[in-house]
N, C-alpha and C positions, 0 to 999 in steps of 0.2 A: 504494500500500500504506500502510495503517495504520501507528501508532506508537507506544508509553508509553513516559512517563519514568518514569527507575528511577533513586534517588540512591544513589550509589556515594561513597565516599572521595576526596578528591582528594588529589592531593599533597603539599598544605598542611594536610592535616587537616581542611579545611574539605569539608563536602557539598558535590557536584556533580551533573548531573542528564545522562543519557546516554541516549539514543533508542535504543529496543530494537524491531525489525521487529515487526510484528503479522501474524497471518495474516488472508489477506481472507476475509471473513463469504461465506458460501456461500447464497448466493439460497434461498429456501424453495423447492419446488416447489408448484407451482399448479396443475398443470395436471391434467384430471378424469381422465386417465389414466396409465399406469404411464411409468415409465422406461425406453425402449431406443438400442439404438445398433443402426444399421444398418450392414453389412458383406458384403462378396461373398463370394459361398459357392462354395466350388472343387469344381468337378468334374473324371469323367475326360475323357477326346481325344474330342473327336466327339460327344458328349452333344446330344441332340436335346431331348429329356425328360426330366421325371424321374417315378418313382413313390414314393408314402409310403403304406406298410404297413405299423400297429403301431409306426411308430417307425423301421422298416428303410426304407433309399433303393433303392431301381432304377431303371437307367437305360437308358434307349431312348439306341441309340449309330447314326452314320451315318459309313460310313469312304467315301472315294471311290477306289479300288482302277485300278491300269493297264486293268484290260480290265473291272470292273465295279463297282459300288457293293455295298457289303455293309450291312445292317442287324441290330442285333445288341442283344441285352440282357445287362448286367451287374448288380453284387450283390456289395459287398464287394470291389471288385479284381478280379474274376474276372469271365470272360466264361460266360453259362449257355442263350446259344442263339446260334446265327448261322444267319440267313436262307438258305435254297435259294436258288442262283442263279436270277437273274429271278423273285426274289422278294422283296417287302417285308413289313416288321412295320407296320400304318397305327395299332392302337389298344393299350392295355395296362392290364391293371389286375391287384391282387391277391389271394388268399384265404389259410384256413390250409395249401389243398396246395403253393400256389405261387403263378406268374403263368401268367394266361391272357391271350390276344393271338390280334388276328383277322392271319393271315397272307394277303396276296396274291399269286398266282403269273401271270405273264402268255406267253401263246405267243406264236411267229413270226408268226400271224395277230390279233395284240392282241385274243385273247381274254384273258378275266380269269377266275380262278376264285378263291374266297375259303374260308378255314380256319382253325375255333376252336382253339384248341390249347391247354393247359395243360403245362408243364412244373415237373419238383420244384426245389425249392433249390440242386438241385444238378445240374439241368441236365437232368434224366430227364422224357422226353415219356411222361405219363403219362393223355392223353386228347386227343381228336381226333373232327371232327365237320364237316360243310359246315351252313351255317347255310340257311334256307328262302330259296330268291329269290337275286335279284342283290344282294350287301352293298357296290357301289362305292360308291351314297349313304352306307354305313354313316358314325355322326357320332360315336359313344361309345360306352364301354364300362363296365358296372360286375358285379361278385358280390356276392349279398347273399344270406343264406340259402337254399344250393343251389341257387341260380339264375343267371343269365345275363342280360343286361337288355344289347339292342344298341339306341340310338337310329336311327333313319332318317329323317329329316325332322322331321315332323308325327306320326310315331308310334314306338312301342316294339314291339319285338319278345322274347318272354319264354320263357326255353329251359331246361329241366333241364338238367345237368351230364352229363348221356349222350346232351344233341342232340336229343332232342324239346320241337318246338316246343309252349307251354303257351297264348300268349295273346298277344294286342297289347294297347296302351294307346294311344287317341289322345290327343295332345299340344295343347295353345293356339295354342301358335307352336312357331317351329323351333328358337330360340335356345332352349336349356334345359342343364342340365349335372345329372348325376348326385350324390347323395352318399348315403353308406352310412354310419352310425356305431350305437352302442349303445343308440339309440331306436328304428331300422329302418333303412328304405328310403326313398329321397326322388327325386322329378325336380323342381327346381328349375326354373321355368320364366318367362322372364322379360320380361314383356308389357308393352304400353303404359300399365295401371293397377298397375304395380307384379311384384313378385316371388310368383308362382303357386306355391306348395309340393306338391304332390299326391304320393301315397300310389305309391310302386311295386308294390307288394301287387293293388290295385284301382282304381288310376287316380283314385282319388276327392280331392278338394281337402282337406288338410286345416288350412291357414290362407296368408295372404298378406301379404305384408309392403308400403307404399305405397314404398318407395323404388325410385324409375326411375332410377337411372343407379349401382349396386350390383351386386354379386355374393355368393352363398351357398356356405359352405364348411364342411367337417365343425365339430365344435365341437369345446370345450377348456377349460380353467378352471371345469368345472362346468357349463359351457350346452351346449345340441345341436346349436348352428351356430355358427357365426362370420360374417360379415357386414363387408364392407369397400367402403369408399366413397373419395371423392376427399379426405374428414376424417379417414378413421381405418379402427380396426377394433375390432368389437362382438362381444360376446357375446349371443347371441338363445336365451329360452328356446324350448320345444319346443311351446309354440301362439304363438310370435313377439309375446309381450303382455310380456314382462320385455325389457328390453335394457341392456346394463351397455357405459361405453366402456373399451377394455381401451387402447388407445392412441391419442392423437390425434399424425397426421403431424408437422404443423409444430409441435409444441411439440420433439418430437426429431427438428426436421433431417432427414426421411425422405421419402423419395420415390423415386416411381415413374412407369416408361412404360409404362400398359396393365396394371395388373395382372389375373393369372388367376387364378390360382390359390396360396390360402395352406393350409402343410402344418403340423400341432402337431409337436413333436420335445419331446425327454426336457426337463426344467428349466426349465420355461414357455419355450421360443425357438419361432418362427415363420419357419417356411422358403417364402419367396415366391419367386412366378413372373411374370415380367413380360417384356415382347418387349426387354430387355436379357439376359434372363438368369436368374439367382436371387442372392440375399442372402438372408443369414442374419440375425432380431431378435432379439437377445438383453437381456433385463432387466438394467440396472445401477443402482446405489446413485445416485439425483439427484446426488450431490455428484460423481460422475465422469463426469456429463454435460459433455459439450463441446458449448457451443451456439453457432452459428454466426451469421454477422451473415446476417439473410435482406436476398437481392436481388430486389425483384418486379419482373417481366417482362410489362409491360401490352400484351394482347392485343383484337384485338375481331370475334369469333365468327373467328379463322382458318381459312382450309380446309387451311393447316398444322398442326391442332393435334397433333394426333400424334407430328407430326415434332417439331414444339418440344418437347412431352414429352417426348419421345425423348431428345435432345439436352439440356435440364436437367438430367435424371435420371443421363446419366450424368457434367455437370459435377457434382452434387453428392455424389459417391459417391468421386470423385477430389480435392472441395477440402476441406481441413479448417477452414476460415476462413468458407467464403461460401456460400451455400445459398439458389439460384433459388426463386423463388416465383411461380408463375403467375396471373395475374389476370385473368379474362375479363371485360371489363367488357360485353360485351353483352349479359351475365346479367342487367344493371341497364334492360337496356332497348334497342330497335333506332334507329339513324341518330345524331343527335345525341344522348341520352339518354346512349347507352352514349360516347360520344365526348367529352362536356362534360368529365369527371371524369380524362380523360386530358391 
């Protein structure tokens, strides 16, 4: 710590000069994106999932019961469905009636029969329907405009709100995720030249973004997605040609194993999903950033990688000091290449 002299009286009459603390000068911030701090976000018992509608949380819950497993959704503290015996809830999403959720029910002879359901706010089954075909492959689920949009592999299945089937969409590949916000309807879909955006509406392409190892999610701060990588997260306009960075990881200490899914919530915070868990990112003033000293963890092309992210992610969530940083050095190149630098 800093110090000025300051001449005060002395005893004698004579000036004297006495060291007064200085406070320490507060680093500028640099970095091309905002301030956050990362912090776990508490849910209830049993939480499997979660959903974000409008701003509201719901929760996909899994209790393991003496004689059977219960499946169940909550909202606010309260429980607003529990599953039929030998019955599960597999998918969930939201609208302005409520949550609809594809229900699974299985017989003594494992058979399967599958059930769209809607229920109100407050618990009231207010629509019910068997969707066309077998839904075991069913992969996702979205609402968007009185509609129903079930993913199945390589295509989409598209249902009015009273169960009549409208339409499929064939898909690229299988890996895709849904997303609904105030521009429309979207299937995200995520190939080997990049992220495929196409039209829920008509299946049609409507822009693509080149990054292969990325995820697309509703937008916020003004853009129509959001956009998260192993650097950060972006705001992407809605023909994916603007991209603003809204946070980069490692300038705040953040990290993740696997993330999936990111949710917007009230006062610019970002509620993420990752195979730890959730945390909550919340915006603060630079000057009350706690930056940690990073530890990098030199890797090269692991078939642990996972695991090791796994494992950083949740040392760095629990130390306030020190904060892993993963380095694959076979990015730089295979055999000795990636090797020398180590």
């Amino acid at each position: 710590m800093g110090s000025v002299l300051q001449t005060v009286p002395a005893s004698n009459g004579e000036p004297s000069q006495t060291a007064v603390p200085r406070e320490p000068e507060i680093p500028a911030w640099t970095s091309n994106g905002g301030s956050y701090k990362q912090e776990s976000f508490p849910v209830p018992e049993n939480t499997e999932s979660v959903l974000c509608y409008n701003g509201e949380l719901y929760y996909l819950t899994l209790e393991i019961g003496a004689e059977r497993v219960f499946f169940g959704i909550s909202h606010d503290g309260a429980a607003l469905y529990t599953a039929e015996e030998n019955s599960s809830i597999n998918m969930v999403c939201a609208s302005e009636e409520g949550v609809w959720f594809l229900e699974a029910a299985w017989s003594i002879d494992a058979r399967y029969s599958y059930t769209l359901k809607l229920i109100s706010r407050d618990g009231e089954l207010l629509r019910s329907f068997t969707p066309d075909g077998d839904a075991v492959d069913a992969r996702g689920i979205m609402y968007a405009g009185e509609k129903l949009y079930l993913a199945f592999g390589d295509y989409v299945e598209v249902y009015s709100i009273d169960g009549e089937k409208l339409s499929e969409i064939a898909l690229p590949v299988v890996d895709c995720s849904f997303i609904s916000n105030g521009y429309g309807a979207f299937i995200a879909c995520y190939t080997e030249n990049g992220i495929e955006v196409i039209s829920a509406e008509d299946g049609e392409p409507v822009f693509t973004l080149p990054d292969l190892s990325a995820r697309l999610h509703p937008g916020a701060d003004g853009y129509n997605f959001l956009l998260s990588d192993s650097t950060g997260l972006y705001g992407v306009s809605s023909g994916g040609a603007e991209r603003k960075t809204l946070i980069v990881w490692a300038d705040c200490g953040i990290s993740f194993s696997g993330l999936r899914r990111v949710f917007t919530l009230d006062g610019g915070r970002f509620l993420c999903v990752d195979e730890l868990g959730m945390t909550l990112l919340t915006g603060i003033p630079p000057e009350d950033m706690v930056i940690k000293k990073p530890l990098t963890l030199a890797t090269v092309a692991s078939s642990r990688q996972t695991a090791i992210a796994h494992y950083a992610s949740g040392f760095n969530l629990s130390n306030n000091l020190y904060s892993v940083v993963i380095k694959d050095y076979s990015e730089l190149g295979g055999g000795a290449v990636g090797l020398t630098p180590i």
